[in-house]
C-alpha positions in Angstrom: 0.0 0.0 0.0 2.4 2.2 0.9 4.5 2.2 -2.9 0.6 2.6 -4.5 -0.3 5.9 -2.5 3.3 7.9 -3.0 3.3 6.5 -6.5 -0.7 7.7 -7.2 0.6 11.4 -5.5 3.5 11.1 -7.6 1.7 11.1 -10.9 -0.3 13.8 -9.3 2.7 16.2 -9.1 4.3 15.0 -13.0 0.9 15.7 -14.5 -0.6 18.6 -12.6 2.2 20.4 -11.4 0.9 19.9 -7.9 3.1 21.1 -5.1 5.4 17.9 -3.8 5.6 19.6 -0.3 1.7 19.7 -0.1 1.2 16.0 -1.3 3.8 14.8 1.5 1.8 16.8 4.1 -1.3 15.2 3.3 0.2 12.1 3.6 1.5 13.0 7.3 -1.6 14.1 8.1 -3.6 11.0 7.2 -0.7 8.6 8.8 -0.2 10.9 12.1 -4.2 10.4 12.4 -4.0 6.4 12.1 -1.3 6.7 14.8 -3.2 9.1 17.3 -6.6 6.3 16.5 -4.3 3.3 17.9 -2.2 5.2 20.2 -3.4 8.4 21.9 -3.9 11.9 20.3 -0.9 12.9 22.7 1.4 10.2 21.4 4.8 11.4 20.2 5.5 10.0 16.4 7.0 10.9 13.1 6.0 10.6 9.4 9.0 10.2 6.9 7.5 10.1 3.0 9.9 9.8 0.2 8.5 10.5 -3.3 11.6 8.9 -5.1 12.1 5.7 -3.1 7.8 5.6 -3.0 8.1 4.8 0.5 6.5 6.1 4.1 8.0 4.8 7.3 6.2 5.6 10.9 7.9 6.3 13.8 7.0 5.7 17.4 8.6 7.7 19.5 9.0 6.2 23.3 10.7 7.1 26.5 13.2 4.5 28.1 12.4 4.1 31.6 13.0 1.5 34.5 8.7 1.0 35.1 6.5 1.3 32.2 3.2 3.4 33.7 2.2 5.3 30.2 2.8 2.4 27.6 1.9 4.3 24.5 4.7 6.8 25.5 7.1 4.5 27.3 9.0 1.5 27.1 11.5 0.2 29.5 15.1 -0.3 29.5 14.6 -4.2 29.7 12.4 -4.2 26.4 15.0 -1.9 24.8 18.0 -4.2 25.4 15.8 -7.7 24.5 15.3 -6.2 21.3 18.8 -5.4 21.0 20.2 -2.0 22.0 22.6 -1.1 19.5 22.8 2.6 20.1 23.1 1.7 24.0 20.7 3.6 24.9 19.7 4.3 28.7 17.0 5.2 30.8 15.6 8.9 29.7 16.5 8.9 26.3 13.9 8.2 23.2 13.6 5.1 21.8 12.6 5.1 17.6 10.6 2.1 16.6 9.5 1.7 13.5 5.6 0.2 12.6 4.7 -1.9 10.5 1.8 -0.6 8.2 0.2 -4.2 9.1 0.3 -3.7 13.4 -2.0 -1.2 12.6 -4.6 -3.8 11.3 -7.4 -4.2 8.7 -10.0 -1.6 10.5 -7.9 0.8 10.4 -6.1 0.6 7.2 -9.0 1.1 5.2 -10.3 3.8 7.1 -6.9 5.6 6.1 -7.6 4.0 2.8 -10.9 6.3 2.7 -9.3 9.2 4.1 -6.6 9.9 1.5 -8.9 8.8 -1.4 -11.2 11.8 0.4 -8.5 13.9 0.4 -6.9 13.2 -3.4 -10.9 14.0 -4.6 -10.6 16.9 -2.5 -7.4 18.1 -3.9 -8.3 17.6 -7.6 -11.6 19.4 -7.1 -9.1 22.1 -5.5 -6.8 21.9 -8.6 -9.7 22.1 -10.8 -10.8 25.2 -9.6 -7.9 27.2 -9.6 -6.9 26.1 -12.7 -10.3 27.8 -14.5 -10.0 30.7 -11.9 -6.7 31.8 -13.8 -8.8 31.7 -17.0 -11.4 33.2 -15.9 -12.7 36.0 -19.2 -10.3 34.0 -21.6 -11.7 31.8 -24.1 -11.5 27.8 -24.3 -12.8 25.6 -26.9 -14.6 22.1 -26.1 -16.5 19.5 -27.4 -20.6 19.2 -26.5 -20.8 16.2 -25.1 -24.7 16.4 -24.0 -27.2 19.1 -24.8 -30.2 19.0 -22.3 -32.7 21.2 -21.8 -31.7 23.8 -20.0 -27.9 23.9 -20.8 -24.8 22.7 -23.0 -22.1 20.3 -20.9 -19.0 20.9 -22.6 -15.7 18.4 -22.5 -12.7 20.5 -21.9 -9.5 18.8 -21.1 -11.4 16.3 -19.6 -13.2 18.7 -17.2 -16.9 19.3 -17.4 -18.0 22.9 -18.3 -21.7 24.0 -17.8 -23.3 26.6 -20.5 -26.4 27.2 -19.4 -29.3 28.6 -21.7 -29.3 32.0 -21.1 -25.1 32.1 -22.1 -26.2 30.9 -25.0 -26.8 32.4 -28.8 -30.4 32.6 -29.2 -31.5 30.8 -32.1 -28.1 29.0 -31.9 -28.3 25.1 -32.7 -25.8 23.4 -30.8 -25.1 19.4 -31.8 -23.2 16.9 -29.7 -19.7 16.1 -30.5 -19.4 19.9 -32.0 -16.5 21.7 -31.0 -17.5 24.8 -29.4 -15.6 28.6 -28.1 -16.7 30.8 -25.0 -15.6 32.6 -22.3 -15.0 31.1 -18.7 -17.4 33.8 -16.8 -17.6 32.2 -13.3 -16.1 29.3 -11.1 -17.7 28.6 -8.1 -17.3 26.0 -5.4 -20.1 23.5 -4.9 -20.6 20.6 -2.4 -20.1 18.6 -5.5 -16.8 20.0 -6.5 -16.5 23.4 -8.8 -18.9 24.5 -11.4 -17.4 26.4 -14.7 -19.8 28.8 -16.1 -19.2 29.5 -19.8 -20.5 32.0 -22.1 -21.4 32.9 -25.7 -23.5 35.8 -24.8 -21.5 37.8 -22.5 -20.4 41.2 -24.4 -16.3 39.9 -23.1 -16.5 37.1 -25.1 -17.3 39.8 -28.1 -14.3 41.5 -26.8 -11.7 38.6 -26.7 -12.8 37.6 -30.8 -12.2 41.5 -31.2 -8.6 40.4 -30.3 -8.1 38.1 -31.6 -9.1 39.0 -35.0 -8.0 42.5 -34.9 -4.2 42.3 -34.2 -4.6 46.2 -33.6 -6.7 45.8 -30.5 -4.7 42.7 -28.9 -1.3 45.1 -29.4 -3.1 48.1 -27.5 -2.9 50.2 -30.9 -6.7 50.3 -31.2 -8.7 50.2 -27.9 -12.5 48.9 -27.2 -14.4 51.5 -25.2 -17.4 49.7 -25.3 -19.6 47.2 -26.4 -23.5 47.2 -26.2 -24.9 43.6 -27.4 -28.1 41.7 -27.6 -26.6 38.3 -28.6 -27.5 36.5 -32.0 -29.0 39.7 -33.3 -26.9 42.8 -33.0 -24.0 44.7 -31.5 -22.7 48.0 -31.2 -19.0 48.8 -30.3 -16.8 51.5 -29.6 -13.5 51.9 -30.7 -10.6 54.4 -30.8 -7.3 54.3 -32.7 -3.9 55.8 -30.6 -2.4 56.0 -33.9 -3.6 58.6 -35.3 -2.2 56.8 -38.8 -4.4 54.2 -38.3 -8.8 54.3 -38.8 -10.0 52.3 -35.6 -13.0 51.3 -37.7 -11.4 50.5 -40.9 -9.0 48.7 -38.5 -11.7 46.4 -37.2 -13.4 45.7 -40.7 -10.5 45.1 -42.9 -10.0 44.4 -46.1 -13.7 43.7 -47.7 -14.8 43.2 -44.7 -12.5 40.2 -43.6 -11.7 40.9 -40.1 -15.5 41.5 -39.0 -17.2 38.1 -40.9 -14.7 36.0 -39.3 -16.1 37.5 -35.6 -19.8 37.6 -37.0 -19.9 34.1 -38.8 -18.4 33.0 -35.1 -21.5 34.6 -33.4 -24.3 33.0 -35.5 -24.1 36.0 -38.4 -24.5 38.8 -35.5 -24.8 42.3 -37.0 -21.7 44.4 -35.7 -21.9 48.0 -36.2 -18.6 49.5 -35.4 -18.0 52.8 -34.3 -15.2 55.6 -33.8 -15.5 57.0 -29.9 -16.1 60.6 -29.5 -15.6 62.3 -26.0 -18.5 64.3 -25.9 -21.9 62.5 -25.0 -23.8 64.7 -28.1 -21.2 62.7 -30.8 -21.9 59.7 -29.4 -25.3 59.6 -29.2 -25.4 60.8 -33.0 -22.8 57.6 -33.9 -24.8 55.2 -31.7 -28.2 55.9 -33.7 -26.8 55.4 -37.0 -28.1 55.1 -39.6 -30.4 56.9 -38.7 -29.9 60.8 -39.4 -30.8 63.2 -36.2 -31.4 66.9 -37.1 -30.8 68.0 -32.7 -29.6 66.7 -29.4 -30.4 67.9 -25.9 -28.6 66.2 -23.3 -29.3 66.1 -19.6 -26.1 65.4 -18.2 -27.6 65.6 -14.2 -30.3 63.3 -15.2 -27.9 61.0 -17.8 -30.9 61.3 -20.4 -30.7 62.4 -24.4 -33.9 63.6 -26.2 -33.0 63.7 -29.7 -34.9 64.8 -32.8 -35.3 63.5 -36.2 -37.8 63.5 -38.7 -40.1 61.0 -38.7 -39.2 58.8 -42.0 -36.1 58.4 -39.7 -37.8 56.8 -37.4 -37.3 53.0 -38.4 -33.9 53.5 -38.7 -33.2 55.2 -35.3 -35.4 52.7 -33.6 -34.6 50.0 -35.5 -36.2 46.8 -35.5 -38.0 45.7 -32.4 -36.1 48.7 -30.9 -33.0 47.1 -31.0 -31.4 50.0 -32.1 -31.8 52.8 -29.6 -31.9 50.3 -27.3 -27.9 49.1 -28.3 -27.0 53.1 -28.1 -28.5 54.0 -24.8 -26.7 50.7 -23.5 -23.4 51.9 -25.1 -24.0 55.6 -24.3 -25.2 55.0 -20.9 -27.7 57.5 -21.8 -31.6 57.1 -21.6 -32.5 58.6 -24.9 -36.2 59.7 -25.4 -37.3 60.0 -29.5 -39.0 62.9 -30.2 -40.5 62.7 -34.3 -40.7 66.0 -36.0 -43.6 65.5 -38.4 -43.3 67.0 -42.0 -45.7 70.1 -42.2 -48.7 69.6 -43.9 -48.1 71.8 -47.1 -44.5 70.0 -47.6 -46.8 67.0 -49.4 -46.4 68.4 -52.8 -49.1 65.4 -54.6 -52.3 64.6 -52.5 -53.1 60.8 -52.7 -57.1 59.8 -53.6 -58.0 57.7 -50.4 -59.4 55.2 -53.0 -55.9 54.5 -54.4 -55.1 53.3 -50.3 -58.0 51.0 -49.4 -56.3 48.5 -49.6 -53.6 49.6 -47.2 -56.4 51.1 -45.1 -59.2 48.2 -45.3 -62.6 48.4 -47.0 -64.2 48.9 -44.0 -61.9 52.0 -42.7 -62.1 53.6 -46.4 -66.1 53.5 -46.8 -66.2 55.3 -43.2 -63.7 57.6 -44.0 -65.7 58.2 -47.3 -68.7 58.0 -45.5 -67.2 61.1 -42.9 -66.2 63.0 -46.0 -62.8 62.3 -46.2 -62.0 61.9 -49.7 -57.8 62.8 -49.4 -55.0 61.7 -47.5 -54.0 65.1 -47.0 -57.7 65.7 -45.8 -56.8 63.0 -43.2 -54.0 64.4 -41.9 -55.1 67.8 -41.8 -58.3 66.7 -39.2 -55.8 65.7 -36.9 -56.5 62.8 -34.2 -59.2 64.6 -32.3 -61.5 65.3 -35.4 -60.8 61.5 -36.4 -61.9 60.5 -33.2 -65.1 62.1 -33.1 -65.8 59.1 -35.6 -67.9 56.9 -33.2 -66.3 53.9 -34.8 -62.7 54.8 -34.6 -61.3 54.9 -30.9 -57.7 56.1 -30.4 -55.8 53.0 -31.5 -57.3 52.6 -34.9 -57.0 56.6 -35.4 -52.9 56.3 -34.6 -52.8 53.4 -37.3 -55.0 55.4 -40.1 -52.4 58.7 -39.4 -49.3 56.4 -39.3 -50.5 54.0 -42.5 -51.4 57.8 -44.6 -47.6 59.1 -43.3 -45.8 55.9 -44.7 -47.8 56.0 -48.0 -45.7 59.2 -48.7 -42.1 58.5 -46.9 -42.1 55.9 -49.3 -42.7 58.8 -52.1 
């Protein structure tokens, strides 16, 4: 037994680089607890591991006196010499006898059999997670090995990492056996050993690709001063060149666009809109909206909120689908930003459209009432204004807001 434990700690300190110091003191501990079990917790012993030879010896430790009254801690003069005193030793000095792993019997040999497997479990889970702290925000690449319902488990040198569904891509298919790249985000201790979080959705895992795509930004040339992302659909980040030489966004892009499809095609064709920084919150706010064209900015610095103002066939663009848009700029601005849309004045529509040519767009039913309320224009429309619309008993404010905004986009598409 002895040869198989330092030979199993060993291994442990070729392959894992695990302190040799640390391993022996786990063994001393173990084998100083068998001998306190059979001999007192105040008995007086010693431990000697070596690694090399794969050997542990135990020492007992004994006083040589004339009258044995504490046997665990004495032996007399009498025993000494019958089992022959070759140091000629004398009463008051120690006596070193070395046990036999055996004396120690079956009982307890196993239950230091238990206690070091315990503490080689313990010490892995401990290798474990420091290992993943000290890549903690860096990137590793595993293998799916089961997809369940709520998360990805993912293989990675052997060591199980958890994705769970909300550090996922949305949309994002992921097969078993496929290789797959995240960030580590989190390692934390659990009764069952440590749990490694990793992430596809976290805006750092944007910002590692960024490096290692863009040489610029790993060599400190080009820096990220911000990324706003909602994760399979669309990002927004910040960048600034301290190379005046060099165009942070051109920089990020390259050559027909080959720096930036390697990083989107990675994130499930992600839209990445990449932008130069400005200093001052007005600039930013204008580069966070685009496309979309503003024609003024207010900013409330006390109050961190941004009313800006654009005309209103700007208004899908600023917004953007679903919102996504000013949604991305006020989380890279750290701005709220209220949309204020500056309607085009009423004689600016230079050809009046027949409300016939848009009942289709409007709905038989909404055309014959408009007809019906002597509406015969779309200019007519819009000049009666939501309150004369609503005194139409059988329009209430929701169906009036569609009519007005169907009639505008009939002529921002002119």
């Amino acid at each position: 037994m002895n040869a198989e434990i330092v030979e199993s700690f060993a291994q442990m300190v070729r392959e894992k680089g695990v302190d040799k110091d640390m391993l022996i003191g786990i063994i001393s501990d173990i084998f100083g607890l068998l001998v306190k079990k059979k001999y007192g917790e105040d008995v007086n012993f010693d431990i000697v591991t070596n690694m090399d030879r794969g050997d542990i010896e135990i020492y007992l430790i004994r006083e040589i006196v004339e009258t044995v009254e504490v046997p665990n801690h004495q032996i007399s003069l009498d025993e000494v010499n019958r089992r022959g005193n070759e140091d000629d030793l004398d009463v008051g000095e120690d006596y070193v006898e070395r046990l036999k792993l055996e004396s120690f019997g079956r009982r307890l040999i196993n239950f230091a059999k238990q206690s070091l497997n315990q503490r080689i479990r313990e010490l892995e889970k401990d290798i474990v997670y420091n290992e993943y702290k000290e890549l903690l925000g860096e990137i590793v690449i595993g293998d799916i090995y089961q997809t369940r319902k709520s998360d990805l488990l993912i293989n990675h040198n052997k060591n199980e990492l958890v994705m769970p569904r909300n550090e996922q891509i949305p949309f994002e298919r992921y097969r078993k056996g496929e290789t797959v790249r995240a960030i580590v985000k989190e390692v934390k201790k659990t009764n069952s050993g440590p749990q490694i979080i990793i992430s596809r959705a976290d805006n750092l895992f944007l910002r590692r690709l960024f490096e290692i795509e863009i040489p610029e930004i790993y060599d400190g040339i080009i820096d990220i001063k911000g990324i706003a992302r909602e994760p399979g659909e669309r990002a927004k980040v910040f960048v600034e060149s301290q190379d005046k030489r060099i165009d942070a966004v051109g920089a990020c892009v390259g050559m027909k666009g080959v720096r930036i499809h390697a990083i989107v095609r990675e994130l499930n064709n992600e839209n990445i809109d990449v932008i130069n920084y400005a200093e001052d919150a007005e600039t930013q706010i204008q580069r966070a909206l685009a496309p979309g064209k503003l024609k003024k900015v207010e900013i409330n610095e006390s109050e961190q909120r941004a009313t800006v103002y654009a005309d209103a066939d700007q208004a899908s663009l600023i917004v953007g689908r679903n919102g996504v848009n000013i949604r991305l700029a006020m989380k890279l601005t750290g701005y709220q930003i209220d949309f204020i849309r500056e309607e085009k004045p009423l004689e600016e529509y230079e050809d009046d459209i027949e409300l016939i040519d848009l009942r289709e767009e409007l709905g038989e039913e909404v055309h014959q009432i408009l007809i019906n309320n002597r509406y015969d224009t779309a200019v007519e429309v819009l000049q009666a204004g939501e309150e004369k619309l609503l005194e139409i008993p059988e329009f209430d404010e929701a169906k009036v807001k569609e009519i007005i905004e169907i009639i505008k986009s009939q002529f921002e598409e002119e």
